[in-house]
N, C-alpha and C positions, 0 to 999 in steps of 0.2 A: 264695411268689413264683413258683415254677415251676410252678403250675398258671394264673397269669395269662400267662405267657409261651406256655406250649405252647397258650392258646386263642388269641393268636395268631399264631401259628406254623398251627394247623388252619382257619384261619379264610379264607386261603390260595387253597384251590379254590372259594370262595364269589366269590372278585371273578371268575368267570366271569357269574354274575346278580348284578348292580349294588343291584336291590331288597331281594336275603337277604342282601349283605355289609352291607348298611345297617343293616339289622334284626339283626344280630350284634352291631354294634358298640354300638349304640344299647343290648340285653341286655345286653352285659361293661361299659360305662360305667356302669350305674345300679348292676350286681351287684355292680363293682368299687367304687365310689363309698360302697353302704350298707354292704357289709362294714368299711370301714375307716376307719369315723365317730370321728374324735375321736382323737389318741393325738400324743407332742409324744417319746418315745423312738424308736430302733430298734425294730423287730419286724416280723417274717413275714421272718426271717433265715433264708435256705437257702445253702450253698455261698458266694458270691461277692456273694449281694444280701442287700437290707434294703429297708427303707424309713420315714422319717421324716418330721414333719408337714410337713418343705418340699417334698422329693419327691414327697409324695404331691399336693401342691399341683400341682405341676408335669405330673406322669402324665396326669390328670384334666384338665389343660387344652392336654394332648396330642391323649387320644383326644377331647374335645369340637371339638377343629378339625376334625383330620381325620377323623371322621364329618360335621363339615359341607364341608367338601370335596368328601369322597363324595357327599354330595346334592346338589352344584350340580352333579355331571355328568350327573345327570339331563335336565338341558333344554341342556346346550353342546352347540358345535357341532366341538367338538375331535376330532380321529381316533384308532384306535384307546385309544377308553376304555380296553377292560380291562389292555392294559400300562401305561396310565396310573394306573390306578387301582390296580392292582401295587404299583408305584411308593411311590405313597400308604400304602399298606401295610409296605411295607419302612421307610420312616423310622419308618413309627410304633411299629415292633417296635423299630430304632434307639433310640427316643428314652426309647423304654422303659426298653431296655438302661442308657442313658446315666442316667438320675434313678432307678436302681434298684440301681446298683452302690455297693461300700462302698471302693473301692481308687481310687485316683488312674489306674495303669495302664489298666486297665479303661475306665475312664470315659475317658483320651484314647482309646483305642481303639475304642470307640462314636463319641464326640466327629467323629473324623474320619469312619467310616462315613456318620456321618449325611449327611456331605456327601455321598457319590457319586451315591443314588439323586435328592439337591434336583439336582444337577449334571447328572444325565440329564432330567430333567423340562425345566431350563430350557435345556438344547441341543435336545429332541425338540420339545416345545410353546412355546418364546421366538415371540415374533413378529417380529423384523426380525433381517436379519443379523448383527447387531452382539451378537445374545443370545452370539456365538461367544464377542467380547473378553469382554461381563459374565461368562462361565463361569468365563474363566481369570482373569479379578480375584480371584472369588468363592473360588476354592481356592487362587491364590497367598499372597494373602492370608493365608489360611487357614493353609497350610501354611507358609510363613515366619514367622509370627508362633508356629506349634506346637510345630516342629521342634526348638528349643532348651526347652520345657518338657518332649517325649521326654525329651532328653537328663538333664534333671534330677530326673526320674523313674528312671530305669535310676541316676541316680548315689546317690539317696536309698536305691532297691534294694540296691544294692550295701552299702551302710553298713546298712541295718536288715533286710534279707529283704524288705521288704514297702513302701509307700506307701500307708498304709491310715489313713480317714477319725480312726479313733480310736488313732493315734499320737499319745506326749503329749510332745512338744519341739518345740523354737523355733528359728528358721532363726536364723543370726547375721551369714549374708555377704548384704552388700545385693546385689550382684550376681544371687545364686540368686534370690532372692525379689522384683525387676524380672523376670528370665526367666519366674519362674512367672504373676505378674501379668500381665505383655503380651499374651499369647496370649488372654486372654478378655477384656483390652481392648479388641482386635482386633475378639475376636468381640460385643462388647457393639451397636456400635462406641463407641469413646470418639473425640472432636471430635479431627481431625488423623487420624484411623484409620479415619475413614467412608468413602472415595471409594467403597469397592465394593458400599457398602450403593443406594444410589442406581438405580447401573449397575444391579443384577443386578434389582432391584424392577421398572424400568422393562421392559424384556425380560423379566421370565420372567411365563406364565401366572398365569390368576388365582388357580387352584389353587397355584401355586409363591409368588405372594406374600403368601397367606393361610398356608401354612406358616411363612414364613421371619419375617412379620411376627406372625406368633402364638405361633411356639416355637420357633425358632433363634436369634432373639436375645435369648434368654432362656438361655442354657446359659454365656455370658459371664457373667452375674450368678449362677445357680445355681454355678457355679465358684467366681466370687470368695468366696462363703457358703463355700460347705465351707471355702476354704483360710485364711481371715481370724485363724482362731484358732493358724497357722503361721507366720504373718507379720505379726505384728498391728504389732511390732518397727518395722517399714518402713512401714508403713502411719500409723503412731504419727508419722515422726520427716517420714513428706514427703504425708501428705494434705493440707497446703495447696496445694503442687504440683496434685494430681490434682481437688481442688475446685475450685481458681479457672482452672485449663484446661477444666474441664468448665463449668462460669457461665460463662465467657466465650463460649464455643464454641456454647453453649445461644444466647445470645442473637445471636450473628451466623449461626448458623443459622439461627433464627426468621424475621431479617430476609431470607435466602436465599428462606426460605416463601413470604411474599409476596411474591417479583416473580418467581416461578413460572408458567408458561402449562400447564405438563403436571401433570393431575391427580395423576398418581401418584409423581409425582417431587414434590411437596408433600405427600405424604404419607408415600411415604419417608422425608424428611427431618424431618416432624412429628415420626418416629420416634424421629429421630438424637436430637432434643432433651429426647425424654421417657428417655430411656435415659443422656443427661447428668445428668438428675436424679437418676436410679435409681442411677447412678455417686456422685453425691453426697450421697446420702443412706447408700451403702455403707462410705466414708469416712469419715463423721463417728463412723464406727465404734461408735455408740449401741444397744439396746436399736431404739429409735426409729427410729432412722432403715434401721436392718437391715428391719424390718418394714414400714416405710412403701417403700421397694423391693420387698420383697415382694410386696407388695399393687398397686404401680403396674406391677408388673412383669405381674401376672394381668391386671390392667384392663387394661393397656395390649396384652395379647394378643385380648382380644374385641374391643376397639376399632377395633382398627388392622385385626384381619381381617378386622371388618367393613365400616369403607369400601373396602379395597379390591376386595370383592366388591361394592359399589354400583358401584363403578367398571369393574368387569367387568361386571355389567348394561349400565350406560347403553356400554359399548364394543361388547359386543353386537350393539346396534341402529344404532349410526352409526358406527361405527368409528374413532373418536375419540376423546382423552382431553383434545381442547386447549380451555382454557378460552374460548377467541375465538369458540368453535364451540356447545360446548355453555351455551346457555342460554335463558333459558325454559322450562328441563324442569317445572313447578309446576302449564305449562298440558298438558302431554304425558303427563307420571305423576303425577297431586294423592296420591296414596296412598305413593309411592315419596318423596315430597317431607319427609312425615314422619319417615321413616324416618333422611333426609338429616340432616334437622335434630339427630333425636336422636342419632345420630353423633357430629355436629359439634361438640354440646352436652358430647357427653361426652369428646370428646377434649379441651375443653375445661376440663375437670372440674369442670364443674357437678353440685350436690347435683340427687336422690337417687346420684349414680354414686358405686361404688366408690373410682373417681380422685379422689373428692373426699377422702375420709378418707387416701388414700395423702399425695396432698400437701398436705394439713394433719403428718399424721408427717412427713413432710421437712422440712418449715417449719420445726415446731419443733427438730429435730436438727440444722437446718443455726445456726437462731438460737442454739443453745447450745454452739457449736461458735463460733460466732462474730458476732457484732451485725453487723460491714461485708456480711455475705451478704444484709443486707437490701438494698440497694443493689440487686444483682442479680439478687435474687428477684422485686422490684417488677418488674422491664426483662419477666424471663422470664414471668411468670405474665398480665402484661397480654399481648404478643406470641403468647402461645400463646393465648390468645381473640381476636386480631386477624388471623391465619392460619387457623383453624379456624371461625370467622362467615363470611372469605373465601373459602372451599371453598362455603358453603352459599349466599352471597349472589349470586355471579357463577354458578354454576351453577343456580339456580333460580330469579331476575328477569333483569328485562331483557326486550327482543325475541327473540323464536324465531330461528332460521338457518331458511333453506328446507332444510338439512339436516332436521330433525326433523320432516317430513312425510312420512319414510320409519318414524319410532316406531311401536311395537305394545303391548299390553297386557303386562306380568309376568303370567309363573305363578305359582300359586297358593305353591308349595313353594320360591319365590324370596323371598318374603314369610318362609314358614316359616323360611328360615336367619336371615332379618335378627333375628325374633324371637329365633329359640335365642343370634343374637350377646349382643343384648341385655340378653336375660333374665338372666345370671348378673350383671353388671355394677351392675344395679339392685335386684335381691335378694338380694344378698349385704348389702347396706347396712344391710339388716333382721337384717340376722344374723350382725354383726359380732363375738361373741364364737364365732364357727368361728376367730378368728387369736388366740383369746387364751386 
């Protein structure tokens, strides 16, 4: 593990040229990727890390963002790249940290890091004043909902030496084991814990929300994984509680969706609701339904990062994210339209995507958990393809604005990220026993 870390840790003085840090990473993803084909144990244990088939999951669609990140700063028009692009670097070593460690301590203590360097991105590069308030949501938040699993951590220290992944006892005070829970409900977000998911999406850069929607709220559910087999107890005696707040919450979100005007803030929130799922399919505490979170949880990190880099494009050129404004784009960009769709399609989750088979595994975990989730699953599963056709249909029919006669062509390598979104989401589908 310490020779993935120190390359990057060396990799460092390369974001002075934008082009070799690309081409670094683009090397350590695929080097990293083939060497560590296949394995469902621990192994490549040194000191303080490990790594396991869900980590390794998670790593892998770490540095897959943030090398496309890195190449959409090729064509922005954003100032000082290279501290940006810094920036960039640092979570990614962060996040590494974070899905690489084997101790609970550890892992909050990455946990939090991650936040300073996304907290400087969306104070440096936010677009409107307001990015100030989304800052301080984004870590209060954070840090109120943390602060009490610290502490629960230092107290489990004290009783064993250690908080470590492969400690074999069971929590018995419900109290302890809501504290530990909260904090990555927070960060999941779970319905009622969202408000600062929204804020900080709409404000921070496109780069900040291609991160934060591709692999920060993904450490809320990689948490709950680890800790599920500590508190199964709790989880056992009140996940009707935590599923039917999250169905419920799913579907009044959804309707949130549609009567959206701001691009990104529907998309945000598309989030909130696919991440409800991901919560209840956590809960039904299954074989099944662990993995179908799994899975929705990858998919929904290419997905999501990638509309909102379509939406960084078309911001780009009109400065605009409001759907009043932007449309007709189909006659302005026919090549970007496709793009749109297949999106749209997948956020959707519509077959051939990944999302398709994740929430088929929720389905049935939630149905064997309980026949009344159908109810809700119907509301949720129609509403999230009537939100996501709305993304695609009011932004690319209709009459043009006299806005869009200031549009230009994409580059070529704007194109190339939509594909690399894409690509894993649809060929993985081909090759579904990689989760089995």
């Amino acid at each position: 593990m310490l020779k993935f870390i120190f390359y990057l840790f060396f990799v460092i003085p390369l974001n002075l040229n934008l082009i070799y840090y690309i081409y670094s990473l683009f090397f350590f993803f695929f080097f990293f990727f083939l060497k560590n084909f296949f394995f469902f144990n621990f192994c490549f244990i040194s000191y303080i890390f490990g790594m396991d088939f869900i980590s390794f999951n998670f790593i892998c669609l770490s540095i897959w963002i943030c090398l496309l990140i890195s190449l959409s700063l090729l064509s922005s028009y954003l100032d000082f790249k290279l501290i940006y692009c810094f920036y960039i670097n640092m979570i990614l070593i962060f996040l590494f940290f974070v899905f690489s460690v084997m101790d609970f301590f550890y892992f909050y203590f990455f946990f939090e890091g991650s936040m300073i360097p996304v907290f400087l991105v969306l104070f440096g590069w936010g677009y409107q004043p307001e990015r100030l308030n989304a800052g301080f949501y984004l870590i209060f938040y954070t840090l109120f909902g943390s602060f009490p699993f610290l502490l629960t951590i230092f107290y489990m220290m004290s009783l064993n030496g250690s908080f470590s992944y492969f400690l074999d006892f069971k929590f018995d005070s419900n109290i302890l084991m809501f504290i530990l829970l909260f904090s990555f409900l927070i960060k999941f977000p779970m319905f009622g814990l969202h408000s600062w998911l929204p804020k900080a999406h709409v404000e921070a850069p496109v780069g900040g929300s291609m991160i934060l929607a591709g692999v920060l709220l993904k450490l809320g559910g990689y948490g709950i994984i680890r800790l599920l087999k500590f508190i199964y107890k709790f989880v056992f005696d009140f996940s009707f509680f935590f599923i039917g707040l999250s169905l419920w919450g799913c579907i009044i979100v959804s309707m949130i969706c549609m009567i959206q005007s701001d691009l990104k803030m529907l998309i945000a929130y598309s989030s909130v609701c696919h991440m409800s799922l991901a919560i209840v399919g956590l809960f039904t505490m299954s074989n099944t339904g662990v993995l179908g979170s799994l899975v929705l949880m990858i998919g929904h990190g290419f997905v999501s990062s990638g509309l909102f880099y379509l939406v960084g494009i078309v911001y780009s050129r009109f400065m605009s994210r409001s759907l009043f404004i932007l449309s007709g784009l189909i006659s302005i960009f026919p090549s970007l339209s496709f793009f749109w769709f297949m999106f749209c399609v997948m956020n959707m989750s519509c077959p051939p995507s990944i999302n398709l088979f994740s929430e088929i595994l929720i389905v049935i975990s939630c149905l064997s958990w309980s026949l009344y989730t159908l109810f809700y699953l119907f509301f949720i599963l129609f509403l999230s393809a009537c939100y996501s056709l709305t993304i695609f249909f009011l932004t690319q029919h209709g009459y043009s604005s006299s806005l869009m006669k200031f549009g230009c062509y994409c580059f070529l390598h704007e194109y190339l990220i939509l594909i690399l979104h894409g690509f894993p989401v649809f060929f993985m589908t081909f090759s579904l026993n990689f989760f089995f």
